[in-house]
C-alpha positions in Angstrom: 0.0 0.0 0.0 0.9 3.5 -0.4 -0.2 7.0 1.2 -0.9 10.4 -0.4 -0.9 13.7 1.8 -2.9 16.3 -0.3 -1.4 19.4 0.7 -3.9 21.4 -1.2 -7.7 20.4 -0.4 -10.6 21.5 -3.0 -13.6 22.0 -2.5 -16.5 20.1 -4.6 -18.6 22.6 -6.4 -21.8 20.2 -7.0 -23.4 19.2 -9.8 -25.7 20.1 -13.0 -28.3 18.0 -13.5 -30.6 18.1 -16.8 -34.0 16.0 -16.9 -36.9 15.6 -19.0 -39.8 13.2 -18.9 -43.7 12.1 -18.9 -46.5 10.6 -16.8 -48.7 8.0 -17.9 -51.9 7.9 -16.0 -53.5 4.7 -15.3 -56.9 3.7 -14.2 -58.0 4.2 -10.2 -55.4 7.2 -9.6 -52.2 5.2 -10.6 -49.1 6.4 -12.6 -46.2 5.4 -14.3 -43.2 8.0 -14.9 -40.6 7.9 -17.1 -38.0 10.3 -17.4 -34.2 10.8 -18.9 -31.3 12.5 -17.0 -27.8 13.9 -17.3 -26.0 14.7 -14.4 -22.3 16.4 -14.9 -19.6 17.6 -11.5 -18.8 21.2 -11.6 -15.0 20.6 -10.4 -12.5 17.9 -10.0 -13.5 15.1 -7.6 -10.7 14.1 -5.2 -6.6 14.0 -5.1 -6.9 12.6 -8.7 -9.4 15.3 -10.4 -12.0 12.8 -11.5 -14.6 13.9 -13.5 -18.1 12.7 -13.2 -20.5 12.5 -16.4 -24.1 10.4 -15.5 -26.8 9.8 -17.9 -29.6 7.3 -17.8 -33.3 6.5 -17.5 -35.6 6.7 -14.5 -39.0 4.8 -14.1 -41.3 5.1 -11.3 -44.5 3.7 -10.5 -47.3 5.4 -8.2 -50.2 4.0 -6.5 -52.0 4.6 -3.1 -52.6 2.5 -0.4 -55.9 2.3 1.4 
C-alpha cells in the first residue's frame, strides 16, 4: 500500500443536473413516470481530479394504499 498527503484540499462545487420526462396515468389514480437524465460535476473530484458524467433513465410507479 501506499499513502498520499494532499497538501492542497478542493472544494467540490456540486453538480448540473438536466431531466426531462412524462407521466402515464392509469386507471384508479395510478401512474407510471418515465424520465431521462444527465448529471455532470462542476469541479474535480478528489486528489486525482476525477470527472463525473451520468446519464440514464428513470422509471417510477405510483399508487395509493388504502
Amino acid at each position: 500500500t501506499s499513502d498520499v498527503e494532499n497538501k492542497s484540499p478542493k472544494m467540490y462545487l456540486g453538480t448540473f443536473n438536466a431531466g426531462v420526462g412524462m407521466a402515464i396515468g392509469l386507471p384508479k389514480k395510478r401512474e407510471v413516470q418515465l424520465g431521462l437524465f444527465y448529471q455532470k460535476d462542476l469541479g474535480g473530484l478528489g486528489i486525482e481530479d476525477r470527472n463525473m458524467n451520468i446519464f440514464g433513465i428513470k422509471s417510477s410507479y405510483w399508487f395509493r394504499l388504502r
